[in-house]
C-alpha positions as CSV (number, residue, x, y, z in Angstrom):
1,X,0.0,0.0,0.0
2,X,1.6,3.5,-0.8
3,X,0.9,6.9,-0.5
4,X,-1.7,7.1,-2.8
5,X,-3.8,4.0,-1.7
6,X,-4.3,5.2,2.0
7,X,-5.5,8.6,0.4
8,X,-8.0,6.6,-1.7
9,X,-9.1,5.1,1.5
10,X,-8.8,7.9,3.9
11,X,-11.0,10.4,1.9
12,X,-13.4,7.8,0.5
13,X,-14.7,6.4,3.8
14,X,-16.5,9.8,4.1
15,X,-18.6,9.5,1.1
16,X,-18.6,8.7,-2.4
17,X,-20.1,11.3,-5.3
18,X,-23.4,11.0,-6.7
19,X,-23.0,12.0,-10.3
20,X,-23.0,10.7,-13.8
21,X,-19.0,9.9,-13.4
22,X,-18.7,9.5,-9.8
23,X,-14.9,7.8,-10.0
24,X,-14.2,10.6,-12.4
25,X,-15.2,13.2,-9.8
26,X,-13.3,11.1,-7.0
27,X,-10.3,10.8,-8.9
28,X,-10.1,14.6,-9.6
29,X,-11.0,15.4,-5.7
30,X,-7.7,12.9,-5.0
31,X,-5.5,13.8,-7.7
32,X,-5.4,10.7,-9.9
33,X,-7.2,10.0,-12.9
34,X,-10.5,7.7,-13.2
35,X,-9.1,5.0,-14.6
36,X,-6.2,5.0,-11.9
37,X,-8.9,4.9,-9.0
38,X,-10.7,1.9,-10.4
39,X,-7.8,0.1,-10.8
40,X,-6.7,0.6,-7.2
41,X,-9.5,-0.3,-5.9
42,X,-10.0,-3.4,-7.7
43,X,-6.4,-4.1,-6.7
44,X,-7.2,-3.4,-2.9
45,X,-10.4,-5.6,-3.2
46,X,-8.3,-8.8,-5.1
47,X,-5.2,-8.0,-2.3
48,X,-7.6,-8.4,0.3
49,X,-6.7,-4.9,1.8
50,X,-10.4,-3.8,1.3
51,X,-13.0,-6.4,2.1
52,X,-16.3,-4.2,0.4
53,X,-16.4,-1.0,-2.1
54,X,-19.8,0.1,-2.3
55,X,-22.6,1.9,-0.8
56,X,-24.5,1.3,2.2
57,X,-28.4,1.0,2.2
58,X,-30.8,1.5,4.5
59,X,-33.0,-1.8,4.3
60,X,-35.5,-0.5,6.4
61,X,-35.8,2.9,4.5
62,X,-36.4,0.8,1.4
63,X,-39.6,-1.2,3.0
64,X,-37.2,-4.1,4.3
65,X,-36.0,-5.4,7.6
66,X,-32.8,-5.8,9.6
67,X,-31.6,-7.6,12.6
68,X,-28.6,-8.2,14.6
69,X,-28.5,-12.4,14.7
70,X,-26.5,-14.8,17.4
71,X,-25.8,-18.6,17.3
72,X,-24.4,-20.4,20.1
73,X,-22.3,-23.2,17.7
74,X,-20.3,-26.1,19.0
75,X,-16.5,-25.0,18.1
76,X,-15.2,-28.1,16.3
77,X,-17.7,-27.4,13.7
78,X,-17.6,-23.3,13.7
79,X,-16.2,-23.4,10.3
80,X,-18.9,-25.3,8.8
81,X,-21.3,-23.4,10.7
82,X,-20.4,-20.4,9.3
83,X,-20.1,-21.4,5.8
84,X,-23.9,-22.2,5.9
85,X,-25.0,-19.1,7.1
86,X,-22.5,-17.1,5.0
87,X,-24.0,-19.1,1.9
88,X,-27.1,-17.2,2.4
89,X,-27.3,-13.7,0.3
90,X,-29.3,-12.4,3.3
91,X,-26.2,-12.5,5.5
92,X,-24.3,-9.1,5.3
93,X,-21.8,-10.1,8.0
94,X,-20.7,-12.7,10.3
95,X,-18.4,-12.4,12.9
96,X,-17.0,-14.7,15.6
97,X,-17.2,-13.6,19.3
98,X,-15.0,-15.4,22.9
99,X,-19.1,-15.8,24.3
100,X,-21.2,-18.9,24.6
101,X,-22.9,-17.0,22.0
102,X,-20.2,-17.1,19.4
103,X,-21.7,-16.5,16.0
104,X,-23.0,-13.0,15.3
105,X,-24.1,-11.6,11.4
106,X,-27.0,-9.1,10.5
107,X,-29.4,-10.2,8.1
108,X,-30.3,-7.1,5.6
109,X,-34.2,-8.6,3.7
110,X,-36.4,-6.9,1.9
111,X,-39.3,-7.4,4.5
112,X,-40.3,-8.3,7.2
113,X,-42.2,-11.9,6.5
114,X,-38.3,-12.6,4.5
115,X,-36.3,-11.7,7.5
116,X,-38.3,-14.8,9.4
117,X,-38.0,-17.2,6.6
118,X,-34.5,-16.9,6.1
119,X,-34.1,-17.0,10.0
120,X,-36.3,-20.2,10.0
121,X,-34.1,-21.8,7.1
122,X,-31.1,-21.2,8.7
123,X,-32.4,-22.9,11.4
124,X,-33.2,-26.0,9.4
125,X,-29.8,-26.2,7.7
126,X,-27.5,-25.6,10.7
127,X,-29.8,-27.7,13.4
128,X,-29.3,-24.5,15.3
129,X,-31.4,-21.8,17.2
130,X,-30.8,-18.2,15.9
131,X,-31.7,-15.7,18.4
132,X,-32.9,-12.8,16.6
133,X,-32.2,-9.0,18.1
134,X,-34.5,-6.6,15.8
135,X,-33.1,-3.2,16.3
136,X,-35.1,-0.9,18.6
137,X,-33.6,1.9,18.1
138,X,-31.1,3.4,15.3
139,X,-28.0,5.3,16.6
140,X,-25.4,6.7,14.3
141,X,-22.2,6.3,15.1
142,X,-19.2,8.2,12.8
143,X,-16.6,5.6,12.3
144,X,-13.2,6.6,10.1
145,X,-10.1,4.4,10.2
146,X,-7.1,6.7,9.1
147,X,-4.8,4.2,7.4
C-alpha cells in the first residue's frame, strides 16, 4: 500500500459522489485519474486490503428489515457453521465472538415476512437456534479508520 492507496481510503470512507462519473469526480478530488482509482480499488479488493467497495443502504428505508442475529455453535464445527449461514445472500456479516454466544451476522431482507424465513431456514440447515435482536432503536455512530 503507498501513499496514494491510504489517500484513496482515507478520503473515500467519508462518502462517495453522486453524479453521472462518480470515480471521475473522485479521482479529480484525489489527484489521480478515473481509470487509476478503479484500478486501485479493484487491486485493494483482489489483495484483500479492502473487504467491500460500495454503498450502504438503509434496508428498512427501502420497505425491508434488519436484525442483529446470534448462534451459540459447537467449536469443532464453527467453520462449517459459518459457511452455511454465510452461503445465504441475506447475511451481510458474520463475525466470531469469545461468548457462549459465538456466531453473530446481520441479516439485511427486503421485508419483514423474508427476515423470518431466512431465519427459520437457517435454522433448518445448521440444526441451530438463531436468536434474533431486531433493532429498537437506530444510533449513528461516525466511524473513520485513518490508514
Amino acid at each position: 500500500m503507498d501513499e496514494l492507496d491510504r489517500h484513496i481510503i482515507n478520503s473515500l470512507q467519508g462518502g462517495f459522489p453522486v453524479s453521472e462519473r462518480p470515480f471521475r469526480d473522485a479521482a479529480d478530488e484525489l489527484g489521480t485519474t478515473e481509470s487509476e482509482l478503479i484500478t486501485r480499488i479493484r487491486c485493494m479488493l483482489d489483495d484483500g486490503l479492502l473487504t467491500r467497495f460500495g454503498p450502504l443502504y438503509n434496508a428498512e428505508n427501502m420497505g425491508g428489515a434488519l436484525s442483529l442475529c446470534a448462534m451459540q455453535v459447537p467449536p469443532e464445527h464453527f467453520d462449517e457453521v459459518a459457511e452455511q449461514v454465510n452461503a445465504f445472500p441475506e447475511v451481510a456479516h458474520n463475525y466470531q465472538r469469545d461468548h457462549e454466544m459465538n456466531m453473530w451476522f446481520v441479516l439485511a431482507t427486503e421485508s419483514l415476512e423474508k427476515l423470518a424465513e431466512t431465519l427459520q431456514k437457517i435454522e433448518e440447515d445448521t440444526g441451530l437456534t438463531v436468536c434474533n435482536f431486531p433493532k429498537q432503536e437506530e444510533f449513528f455512530v461516525g466511524l473513520n479508520f485513518q490508514v
